[in-house]
N, C-alpha and C positions, 0 to 999 in steps of 0.2 A: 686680866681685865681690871680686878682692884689697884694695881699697882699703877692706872691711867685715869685714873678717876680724879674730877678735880673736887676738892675739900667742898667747894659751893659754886652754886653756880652763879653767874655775874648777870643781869638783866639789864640792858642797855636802851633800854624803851622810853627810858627816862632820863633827865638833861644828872647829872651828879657833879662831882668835884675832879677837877683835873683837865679831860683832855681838851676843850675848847680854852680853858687859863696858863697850859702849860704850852700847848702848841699849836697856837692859832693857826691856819690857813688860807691864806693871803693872796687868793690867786690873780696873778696877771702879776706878781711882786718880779721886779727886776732881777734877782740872785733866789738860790735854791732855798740858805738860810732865810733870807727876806721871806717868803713866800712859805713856808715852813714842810716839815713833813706830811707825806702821807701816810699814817698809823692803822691799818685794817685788823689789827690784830685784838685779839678781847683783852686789855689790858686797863689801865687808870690813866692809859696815855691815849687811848682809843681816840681818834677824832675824825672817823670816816663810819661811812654805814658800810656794809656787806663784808666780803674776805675777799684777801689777796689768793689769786690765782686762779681766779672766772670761775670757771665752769670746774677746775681743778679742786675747786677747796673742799667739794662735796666726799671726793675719791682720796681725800685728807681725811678728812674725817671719821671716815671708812677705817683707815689706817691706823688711827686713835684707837678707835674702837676695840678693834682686832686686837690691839695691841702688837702692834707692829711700829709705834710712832709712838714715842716720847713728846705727849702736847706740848712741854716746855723747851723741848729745843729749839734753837734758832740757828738760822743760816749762817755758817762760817763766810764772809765775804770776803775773805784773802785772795785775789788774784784773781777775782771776777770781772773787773773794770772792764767797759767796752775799751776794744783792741786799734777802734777809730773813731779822734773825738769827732762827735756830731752838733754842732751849734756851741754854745748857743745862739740863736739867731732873734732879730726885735722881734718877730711874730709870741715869741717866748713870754713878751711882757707885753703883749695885747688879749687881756681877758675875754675878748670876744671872739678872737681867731681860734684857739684851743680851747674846749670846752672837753673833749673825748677823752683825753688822756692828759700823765703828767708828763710836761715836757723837760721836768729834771729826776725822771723816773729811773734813766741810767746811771746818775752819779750822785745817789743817796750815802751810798759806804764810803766815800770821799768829801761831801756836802756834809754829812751827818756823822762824821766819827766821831766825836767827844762825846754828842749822844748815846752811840751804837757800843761804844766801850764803856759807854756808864751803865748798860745793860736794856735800854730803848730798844724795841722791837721795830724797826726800819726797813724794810724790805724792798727793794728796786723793782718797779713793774716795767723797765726796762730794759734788755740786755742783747749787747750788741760782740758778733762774734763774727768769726772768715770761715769757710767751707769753699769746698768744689762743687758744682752739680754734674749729675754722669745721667744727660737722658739718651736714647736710639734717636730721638728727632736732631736733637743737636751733630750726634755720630751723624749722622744720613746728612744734614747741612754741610760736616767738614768733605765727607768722601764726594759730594757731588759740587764742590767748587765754593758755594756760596759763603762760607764761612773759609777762613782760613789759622794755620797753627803758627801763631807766633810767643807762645813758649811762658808768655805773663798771663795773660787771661784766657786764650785756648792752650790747652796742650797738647801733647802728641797723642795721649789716651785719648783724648775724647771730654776729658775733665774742662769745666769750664770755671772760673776763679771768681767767687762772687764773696762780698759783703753782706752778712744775713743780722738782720735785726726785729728781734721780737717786742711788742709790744701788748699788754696787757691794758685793759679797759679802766679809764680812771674819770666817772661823771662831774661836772662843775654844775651840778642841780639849774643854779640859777642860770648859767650859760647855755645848756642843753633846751631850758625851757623856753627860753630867749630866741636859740635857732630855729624851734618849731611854732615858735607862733604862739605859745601858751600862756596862761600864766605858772610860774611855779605850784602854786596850791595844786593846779588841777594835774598839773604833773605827778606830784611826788602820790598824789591820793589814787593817780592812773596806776603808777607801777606797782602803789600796794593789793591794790583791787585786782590787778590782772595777774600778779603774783601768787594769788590765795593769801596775801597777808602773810608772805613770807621776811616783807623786813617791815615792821612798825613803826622804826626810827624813819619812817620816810615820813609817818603824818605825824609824829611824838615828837622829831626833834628836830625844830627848825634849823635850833643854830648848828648842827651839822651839814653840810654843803656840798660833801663830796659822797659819794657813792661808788660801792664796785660792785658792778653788777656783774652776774655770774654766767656768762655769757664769753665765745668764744673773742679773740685778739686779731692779731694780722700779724704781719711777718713781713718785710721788706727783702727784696734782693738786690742789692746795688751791683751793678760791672761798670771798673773801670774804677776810677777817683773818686772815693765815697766824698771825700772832703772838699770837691769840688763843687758837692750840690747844696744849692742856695747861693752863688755866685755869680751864675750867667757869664762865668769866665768861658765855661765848655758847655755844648748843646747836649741836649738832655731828653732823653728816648725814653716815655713812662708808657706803661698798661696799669692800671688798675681793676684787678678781676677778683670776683665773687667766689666763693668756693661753691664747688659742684664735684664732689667725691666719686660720685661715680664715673663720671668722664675724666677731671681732672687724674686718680688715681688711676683708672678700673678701665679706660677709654672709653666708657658705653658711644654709643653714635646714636643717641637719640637728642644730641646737642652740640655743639659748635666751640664746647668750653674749653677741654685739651686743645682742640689743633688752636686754638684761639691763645692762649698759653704758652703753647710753646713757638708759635708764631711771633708771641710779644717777646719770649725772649731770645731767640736768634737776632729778632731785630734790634734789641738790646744791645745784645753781643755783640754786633758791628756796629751800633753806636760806638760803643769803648773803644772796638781797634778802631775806630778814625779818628780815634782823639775825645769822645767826648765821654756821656755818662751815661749809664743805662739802671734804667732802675723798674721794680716788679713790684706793687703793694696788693698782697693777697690777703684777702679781707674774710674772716669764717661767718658769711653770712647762706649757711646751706640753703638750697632749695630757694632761693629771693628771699631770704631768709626766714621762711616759714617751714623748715626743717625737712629731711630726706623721707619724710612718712607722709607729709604731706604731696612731696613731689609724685612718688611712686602712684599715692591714689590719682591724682591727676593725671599720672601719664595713661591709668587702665582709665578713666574717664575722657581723654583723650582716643583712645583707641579702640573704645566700645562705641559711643559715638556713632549714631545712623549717617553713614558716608567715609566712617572712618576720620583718619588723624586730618587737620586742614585748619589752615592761617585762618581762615575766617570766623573759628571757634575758640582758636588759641588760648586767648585770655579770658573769654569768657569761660574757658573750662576749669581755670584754674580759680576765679572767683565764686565758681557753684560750689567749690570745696574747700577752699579758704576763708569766702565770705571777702577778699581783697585780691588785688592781682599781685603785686608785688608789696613787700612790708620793707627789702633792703632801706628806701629813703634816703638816698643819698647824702642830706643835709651836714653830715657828720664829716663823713669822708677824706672831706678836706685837710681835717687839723693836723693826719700825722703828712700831708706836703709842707701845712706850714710849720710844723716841727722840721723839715729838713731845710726848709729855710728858701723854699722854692717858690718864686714868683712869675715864672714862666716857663712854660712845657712846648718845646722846639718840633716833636713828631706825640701824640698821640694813638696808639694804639689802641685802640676802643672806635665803635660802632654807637655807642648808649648815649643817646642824647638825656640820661639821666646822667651821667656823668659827667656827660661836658658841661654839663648846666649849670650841675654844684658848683667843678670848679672854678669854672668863670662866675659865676657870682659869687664864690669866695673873692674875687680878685686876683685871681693868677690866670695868665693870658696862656691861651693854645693857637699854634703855628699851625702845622699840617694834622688832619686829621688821619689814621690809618687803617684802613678797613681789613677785614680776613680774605686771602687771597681765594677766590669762588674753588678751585683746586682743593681746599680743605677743608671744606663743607662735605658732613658725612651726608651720603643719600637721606637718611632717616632723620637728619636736621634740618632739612632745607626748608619744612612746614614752619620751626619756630623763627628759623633766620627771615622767611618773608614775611611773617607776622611780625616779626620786630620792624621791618623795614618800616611797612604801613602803619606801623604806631607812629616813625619817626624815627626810629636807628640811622644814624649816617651811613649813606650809599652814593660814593662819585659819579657813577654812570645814571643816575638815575634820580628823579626827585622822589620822594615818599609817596607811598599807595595810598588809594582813598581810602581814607579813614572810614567811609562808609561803609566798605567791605569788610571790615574789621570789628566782631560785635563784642560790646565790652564800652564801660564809660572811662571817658577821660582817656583815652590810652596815648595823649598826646604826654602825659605825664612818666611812660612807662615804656 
């Protein structure tokens, strides 16, 4: 434990000498260097609030402690470079399109090496790799015709050949405040208030701008020609889905989220073998993002309920225990399409007229929308799929239920 200990401790609460004069950040700057680094690290080069690696950096510091983890080591970045280049695309140098994240977050050890070898603590919050995925819904697609094995993106196993890209949470204060309507002040004073006053430097340090808040990332899965998206050379087959651990992992069928999943990416998957792209952006915002503790009491409030589980309470059950129906807010959502450089979506897979709404008033146009085939609606879902509907979820056969059956406010929002 002595031998982890650092000589003093550094307080960052306060503006000091260095990281805002040494490495400005300049976002919406045309080039990586232009626009400078992102530095999360407690260092004289610091120029961001929070720690790199969300929700990771806590289970870091655990690590410290234990002594398990040398604080002063840094990341050998030899032969980490994404494996496919991704952009840069103009949305890159529009300060108001990316607010969520860095969009030169994968190519800091290549942007930044004269830095990183002068010994600058630079760390990528992006990193882009290839994998297969091996699910039984995909297997059960190839054996029953609908998928087929042609040897590049399905194989004989059952493997299907995806582009996997992770990305970590990078705030632009000003821009984040900007897309909900706020002012900055009332922002940065929200996060510290709601946090317990876990970062100061949000009401201490103005001229800091960037933020990592400690909060879970996304992860993309591209099929087909990752390099093709953001071109509209090839038509482009997206879902964008919420993480829901217990279905998505675990199958529970008290939700529509797995078969909804893996629905989006078969239908991916024959995007690519016909030529075009498919792509999966899974978003870790558990429970609508008001986390898997809160969902579970919901569901026993759901199911205790005089009459039992039923669309008519749906949202109101979950506001009696949230205090909100849904916290996800899509307003974000958007910035890693426009990191791929995407300005129109050819098949949509999603039902959530919270999604389509974002992205269309980001400015990216959607073609066909694509609903869950009624066939994979588990019985024990079918209470929240038609309470979605009546809120407004898209449904071909049918227009939207009256919203007056439906109790809860605004649910046209949700």
């Amino acid at each position: 434990m002595s031998e982890n200990r650092i000589g003093h401790i550094r307080l960052t609460s306060h503006p000091g000498t260095g990281a805002q004069t040494r490495f400005p950040i300049r976002w919406g700057a045309p080039t990586a260097r232009e626009r400078g680094p992102v530095i999360g690290t407690v260092s004289a080069d610091r120029n961001a609030i929070g720690a790199h690696g969300g929700a990771y950096s806590v289970y870091r510091a655990l690590a410290v402690s234990a002594g398990a983890l040398n604080p002063s080591v840094r990341p050998d970045l030899k032969d980490t470079s994404p494996v496919v280049s991704l952009g840069p695309h103009a949305q890159w140098g529009d300060p108001a399109k990316i607010v969520s994240l860095d969009p030169w977050g994968a190519v800091v050890a290549e942007a930044f090496k004269p830095e990183i070898d002068a010994g600058v603590d630079i760390r990528p919050t992006i990193a882009v790799t290839k994998a297969r995925l091996s699910l039984p819904e995909l297997r059960e697609a190839i054996d029953k015709g609908r998928l087929s094995v042609d040897g590049e993106i399905v194989h004989a196993s059952g493997d299907i050949a995806v582009t996997k890209a992770a990305l970590d949470p990078v705030w632009y204060l000003p821009g984040v405040a900007a897309r909900f309507g706020v002012s900055e002040e009332k922002l940065r004073h929200t996060l510290f208030e709601q946090t317990g006053g876990m970062y100061p430097e949000l009401v201490t340090r103005p001229d800091i701008s960037v933020f990592l808040p400690p909060i879970g990332g996304q992860t993309l899965y591209i099929f087909g020609d990752a390099s093709a998206l953001g071109t509209r050379a090839k038509r482009l087959t997206c879902r964008v889905h919420d993480e829901c651990n217990g279905s998505d992992v675990f199958g529970s069928d008290i939700c529509t989220c797995r078969p909804y999943l893996t629905h989006g990416i078969e239908e991916c998957v024959r995007e690519a073998q016909a030529g075009g792209v498919g792509l999966i952006v899974y978003n870790r915002k558990e429970g609508r993002a008001l986390g898997e503790v809160t969902k579970f009491l919901v569901y026993n409030a759901r199911k205790r309920q005089p009459g039992g589980d039923q669309a008519a309470t749906y949202f109101e059950r979950t506001e009696c225990v949230a205090g909100v129906q849904d916290a996800r807010f899509q307003q974000l959502m958007p910035d890693v399409l426009h990191w791929l450089g995407i300005t129109h979506i050819d098949r949509f897979v999603s039902m959530s007229n919270m999604k389509h709404d974002a992205i269309t008033g980001a400015g990216i146009s959607i073609g066909e929308r694509v609903p869950i085939p009624a066939e994979l609606v588990p019985p024990d879902a079918s209470v929240e799929l038609e309470a979605k509907k009546a809120a407004g979820y898209y449904t071909p056969d049918a227009p939207a239920g009256d919203l007056s059956q439906v109790v809860g406010r605004d649910l046209k929002d949700f």
